[in-house]
N, C-alpha and C positions, 0 to 999 in steps of 0.2 A: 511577735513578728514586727519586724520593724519595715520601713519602706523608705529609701534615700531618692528622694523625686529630684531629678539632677534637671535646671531648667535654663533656657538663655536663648537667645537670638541666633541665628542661623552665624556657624563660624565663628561661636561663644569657644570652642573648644567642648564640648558637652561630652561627646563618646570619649576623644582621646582623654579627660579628668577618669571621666567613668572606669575607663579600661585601668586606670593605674588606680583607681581605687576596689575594682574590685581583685587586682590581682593582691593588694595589700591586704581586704579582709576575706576571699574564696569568698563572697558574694555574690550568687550569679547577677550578668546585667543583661538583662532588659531592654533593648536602647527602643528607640523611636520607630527608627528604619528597619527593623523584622519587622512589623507587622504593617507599615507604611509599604514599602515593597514588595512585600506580599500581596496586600491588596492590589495595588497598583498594578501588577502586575494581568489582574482581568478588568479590573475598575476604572477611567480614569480618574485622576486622583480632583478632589472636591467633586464626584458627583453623589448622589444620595444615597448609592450603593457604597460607596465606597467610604463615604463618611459613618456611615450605620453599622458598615464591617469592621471597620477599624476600630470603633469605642468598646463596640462588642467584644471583641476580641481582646483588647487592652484590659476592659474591665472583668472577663471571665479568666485572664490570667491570673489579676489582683485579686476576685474572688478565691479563685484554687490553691493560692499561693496564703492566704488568708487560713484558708480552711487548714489546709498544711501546716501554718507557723511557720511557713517559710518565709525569712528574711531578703531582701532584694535590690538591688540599682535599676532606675529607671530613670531615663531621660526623654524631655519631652522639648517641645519648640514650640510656644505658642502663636497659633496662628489663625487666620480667619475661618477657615475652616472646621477648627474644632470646638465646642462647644464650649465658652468662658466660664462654664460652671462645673466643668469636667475634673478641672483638679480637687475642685470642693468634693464632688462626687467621690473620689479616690480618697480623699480625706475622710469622710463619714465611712466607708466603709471601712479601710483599716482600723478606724479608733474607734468604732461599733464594736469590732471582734477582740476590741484587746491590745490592739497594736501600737504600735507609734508611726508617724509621717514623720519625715523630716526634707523642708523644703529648701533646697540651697540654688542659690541664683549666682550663673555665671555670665560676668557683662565683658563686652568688649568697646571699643573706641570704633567710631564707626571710619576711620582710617584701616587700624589695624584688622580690621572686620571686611573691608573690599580689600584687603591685601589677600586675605586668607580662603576670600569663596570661591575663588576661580584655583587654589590648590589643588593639585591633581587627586591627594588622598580622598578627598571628599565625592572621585569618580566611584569610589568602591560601593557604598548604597548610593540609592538616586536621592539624592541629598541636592539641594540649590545651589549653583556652581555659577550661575550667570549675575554679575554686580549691576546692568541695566534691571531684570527682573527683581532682585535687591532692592532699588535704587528705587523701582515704582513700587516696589509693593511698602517701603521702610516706615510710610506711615500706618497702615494697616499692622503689619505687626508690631509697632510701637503700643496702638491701642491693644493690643492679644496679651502681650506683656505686662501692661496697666492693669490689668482684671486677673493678675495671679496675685494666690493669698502670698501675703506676707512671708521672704525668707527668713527662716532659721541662721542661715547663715549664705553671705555675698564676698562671692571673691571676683576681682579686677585680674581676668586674663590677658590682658596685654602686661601687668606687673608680675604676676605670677606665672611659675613654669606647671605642664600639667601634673608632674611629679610631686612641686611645693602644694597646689590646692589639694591632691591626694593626701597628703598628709597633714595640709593641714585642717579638710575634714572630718580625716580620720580622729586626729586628736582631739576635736571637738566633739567629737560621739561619745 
């Protein structure tokens, strides 16, 4: 089982890499926003419920998925909300069972990153679309970001197309 934890800052490009890399290896993905919008949608989002369903849920998929040998894309956004020991958690499980993690960090310029969160594509899940909310929250999530393990591999989305970082993840697997 292997596990592609795909990770960046709000408007890294995270799903659309994901989406072309999983159409390259029939991968299912995983993304952030199923199980964030889901909750969200009884929960509001950071409350205790909503933080407690969401891990749950994330990490009974990694579980299942585990048990299975099922191989998978997931992307994640770190944030205050979610527990900075989370991805270590997701890590001890997979390589408990046999598997491998592999963690790849997609960064953007924080130019090209208020250029991109008010894109309309980003209306499709409730994904963060306002650059003032951005703008206050960009030191909080700079520390969420700080406290992930070490990538495997780092691609510069403002240099790269999401096409080129699919491929050239892929090549590095």
């Amino acid at each position: 089982m292997r596990l592609i934890f795909i990770y960046g800052e709000a408007a890294a490009g995270k799903l659309t890499v994901a989406r072309h890399l999983a159409r390259q290896t029939g991968l299912p993905l995983f993304h952030n926003h199923l199980v964030v919008d889901a909750v969200a949608s009884v929960f509001p989002f950071g409350s205790e419920s909503f933080i407690r369903l969401r891990e749950k849920f994330w990490m009974d998929v990694f579980s299942a998925a585990v048990a299975e040998d099922r191989s998978l894309i997931f992307t994640f956004a770190p944030e205050p909300t979610v527990d900075p020991c989370f991805p270590q958690a997701v890590k001890t499980l997979v390589e408990n069972s046999g598997g491998e993690m592999i963690f790849i960090a997609l960064t953007v310029n924080p130019e090209e990153q208020m250029q991109r969160i008010a894109n309309s594509s980003r209306a499709e899940f409730g994904k963060l679309r306002s650059p003032d909310i951005l703008a206050e929250m960009k030191e909080a999530f700079m520390a969420s970001m700080a406290a992930m393990p070490a990538a495997d591999i780092i691609i510069d989305t403002d240099q790269t197309s999401p096409a080129e970082a699919a491929a050239e993840i892929l090549a590095r697997l």
